[in-house]
C-alpha positions in Angstrom: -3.9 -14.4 -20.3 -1.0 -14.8 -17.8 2.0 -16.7 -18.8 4.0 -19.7 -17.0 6.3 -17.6 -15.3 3.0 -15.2 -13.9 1.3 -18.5 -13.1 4.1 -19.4 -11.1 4.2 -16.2 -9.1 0.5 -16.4 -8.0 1.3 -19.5 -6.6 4.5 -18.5 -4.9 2.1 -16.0 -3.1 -0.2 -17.7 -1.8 -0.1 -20.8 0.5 0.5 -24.4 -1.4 -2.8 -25.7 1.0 -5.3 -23.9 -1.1 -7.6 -26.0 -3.1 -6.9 -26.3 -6.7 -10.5 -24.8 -7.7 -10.0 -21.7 -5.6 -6.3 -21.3 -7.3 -7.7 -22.0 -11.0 -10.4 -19.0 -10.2 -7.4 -16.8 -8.8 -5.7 -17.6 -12.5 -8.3 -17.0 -14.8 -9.1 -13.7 -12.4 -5.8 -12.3 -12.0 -3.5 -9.8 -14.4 0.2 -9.2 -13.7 1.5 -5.7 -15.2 3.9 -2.5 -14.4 2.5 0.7 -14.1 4.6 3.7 -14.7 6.1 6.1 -12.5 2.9 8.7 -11.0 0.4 6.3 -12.7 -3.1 6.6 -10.5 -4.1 2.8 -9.5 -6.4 3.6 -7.0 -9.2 6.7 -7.0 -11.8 7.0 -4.5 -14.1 8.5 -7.0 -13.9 5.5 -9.3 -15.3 2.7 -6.7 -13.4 0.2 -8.1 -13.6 -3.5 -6.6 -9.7 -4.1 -7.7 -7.4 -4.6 -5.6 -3.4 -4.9 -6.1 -0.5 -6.9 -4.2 3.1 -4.8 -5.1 5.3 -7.6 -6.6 8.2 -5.0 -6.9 8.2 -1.4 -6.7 6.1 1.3 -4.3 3.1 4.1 -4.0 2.1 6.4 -2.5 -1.4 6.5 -0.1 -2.7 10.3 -0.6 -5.5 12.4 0.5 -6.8 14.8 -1.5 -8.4 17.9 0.0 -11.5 20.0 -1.3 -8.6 23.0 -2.1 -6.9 20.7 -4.0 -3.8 20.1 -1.6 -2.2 16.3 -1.8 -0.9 15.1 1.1 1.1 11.7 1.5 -0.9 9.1 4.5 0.9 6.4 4.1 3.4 4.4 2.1 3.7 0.8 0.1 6.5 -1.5 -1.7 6.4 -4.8 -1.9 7.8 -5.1 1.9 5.6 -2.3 3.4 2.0 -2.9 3.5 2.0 -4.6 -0.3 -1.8 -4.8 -0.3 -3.6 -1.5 -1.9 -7.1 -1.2 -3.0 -10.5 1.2 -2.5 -11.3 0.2 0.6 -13.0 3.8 1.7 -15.1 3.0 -1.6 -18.3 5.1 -0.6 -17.2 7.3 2.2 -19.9 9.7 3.1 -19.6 12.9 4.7 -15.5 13.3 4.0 -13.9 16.3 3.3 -10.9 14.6 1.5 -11.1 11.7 -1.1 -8.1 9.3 -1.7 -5.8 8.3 -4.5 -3.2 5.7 -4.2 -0.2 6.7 -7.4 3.0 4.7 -8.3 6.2 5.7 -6.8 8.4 4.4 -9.1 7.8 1.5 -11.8 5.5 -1.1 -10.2 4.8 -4.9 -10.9 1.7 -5.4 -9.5 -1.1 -8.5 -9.6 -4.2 -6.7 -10.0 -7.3 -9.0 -8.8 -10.9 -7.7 -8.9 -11.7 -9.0 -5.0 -15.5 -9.7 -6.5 -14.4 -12.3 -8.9 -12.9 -14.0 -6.0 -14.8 -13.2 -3.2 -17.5 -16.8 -3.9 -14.8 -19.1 -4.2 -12.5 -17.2 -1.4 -14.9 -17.6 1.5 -15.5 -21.2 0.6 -11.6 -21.8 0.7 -10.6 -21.9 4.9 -7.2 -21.5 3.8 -7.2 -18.5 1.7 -9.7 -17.3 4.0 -7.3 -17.9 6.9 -4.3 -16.4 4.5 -6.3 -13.3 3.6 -7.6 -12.6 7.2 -4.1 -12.7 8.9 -2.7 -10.4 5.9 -5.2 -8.0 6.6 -5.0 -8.2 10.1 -1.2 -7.5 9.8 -1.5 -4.9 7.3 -3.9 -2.8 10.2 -1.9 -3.4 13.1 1.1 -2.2 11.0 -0.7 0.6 10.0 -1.7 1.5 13.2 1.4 1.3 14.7 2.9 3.6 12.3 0.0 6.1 13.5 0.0 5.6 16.9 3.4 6.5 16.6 2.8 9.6 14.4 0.6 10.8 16.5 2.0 10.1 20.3 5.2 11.2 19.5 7.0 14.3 18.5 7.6 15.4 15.2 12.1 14.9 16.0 11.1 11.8 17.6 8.8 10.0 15.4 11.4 11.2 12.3 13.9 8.8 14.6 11.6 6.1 14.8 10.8 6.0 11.4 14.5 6.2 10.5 14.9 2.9 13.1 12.2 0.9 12.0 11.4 1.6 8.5 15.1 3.3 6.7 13.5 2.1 3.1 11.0 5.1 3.0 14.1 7.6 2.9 15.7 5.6 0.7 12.5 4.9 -2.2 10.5 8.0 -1.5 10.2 11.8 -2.8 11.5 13.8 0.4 8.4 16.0 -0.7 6.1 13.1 0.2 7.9 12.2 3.4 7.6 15.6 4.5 3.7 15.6 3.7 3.8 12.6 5.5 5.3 14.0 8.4 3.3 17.1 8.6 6.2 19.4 7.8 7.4 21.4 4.9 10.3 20.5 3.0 13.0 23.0 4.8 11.5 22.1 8.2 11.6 17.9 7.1 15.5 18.8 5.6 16.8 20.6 8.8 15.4 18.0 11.1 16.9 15.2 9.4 20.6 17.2 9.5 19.7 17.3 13.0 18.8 13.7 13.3 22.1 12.8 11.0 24.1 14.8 13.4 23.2 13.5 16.6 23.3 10.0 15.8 
């Protein structure tokens, strides 16, 4: 059962246009709660229909290889990609499986996207809201990987540092390294080189 003050976050959240029906589903569907620091929200494995919006806090996107190394795809706070959920739910023929784990301490509204799936298609404003979130939270993505990948490693580490200085500042150097495809001495003397030549 959410409380006033929960209530009144959902609706900060989403646009005031949406009908009152599809709001009262989104209430009665919804749960507000922190998970701890290296908490697992998301597992490939479990095909969960959950999905979570980061009201304060971040994770951590990883893959998981068959050796059992975890690498760090991509990162999410509450101002970077706040949508996270199993969207590969089902992905035949990988090699890697997924886990999406709590940075830090992290409010999150959890909604199971099933629940609200009826009422959201009948709603053209949520609809509207949801599709231009998602299409944002691609192209963002995209953008960081286009950039990941077209770029060199001393170059993309600048452009990162430009465009997004909150990862250095919120995440494990470990994970930003992983992220960068580099090992932790290589990431730490490329970012004193970085420093130095700004």
């Amino acid at each position: 059962m959410l409380t006033s003050k929960q209530i009144k976050i959902i609706r900060s959240i989403f646009p005031k246009k949406i009908s009152s029906e599809f709001m009262q589903v989104l209430i009665e569907n919804a749960r507000i709660f922190t998970s701890k620091k290296n908490d697992v929200l998301v597992e490939e494995k479990a095909q969960s229909s959950k999905i979570f919006y980061i009201l304060k806090g971040s994770m951590v996107r990883y893959v998981l290889t068959e050796k059992g190394d975890r690498r760090a795809i991509m990162f999410h706070s509450e101002d970077l990609i706040p949508i996270v959920g199993s969207i590969y739910i089902n992905s035949h023929n990988s090699f890697v499986q997924y886990q999406i784990v709590a940075n830090e301490s992290t409010e999150v509204l959890e909604i199971n996207i099933l629940d609200i799936l009826k009422s959201g298609l009948k709603d053209e404003v949520y609809f509207e809201f949801a599709l231009k979130g998602s299409l944002k939270s691609f192209g963002l993505m995209n953008q960081i990987q286009n950039h990941q990948i077209g770029l060199s490693k001393i170059e993309f580490l600048k452009w990162l540092w430009l465009n997004y200085p909150d990862i250095f500042h919120r995440f494990k150097s470990k994970d930003i390294a992983s992220f960068l495809g580099l090992t932790p001495v290589w990431y730490s003397n490329l970012k004193a080189t970085l420093l130095r030549d700004k």
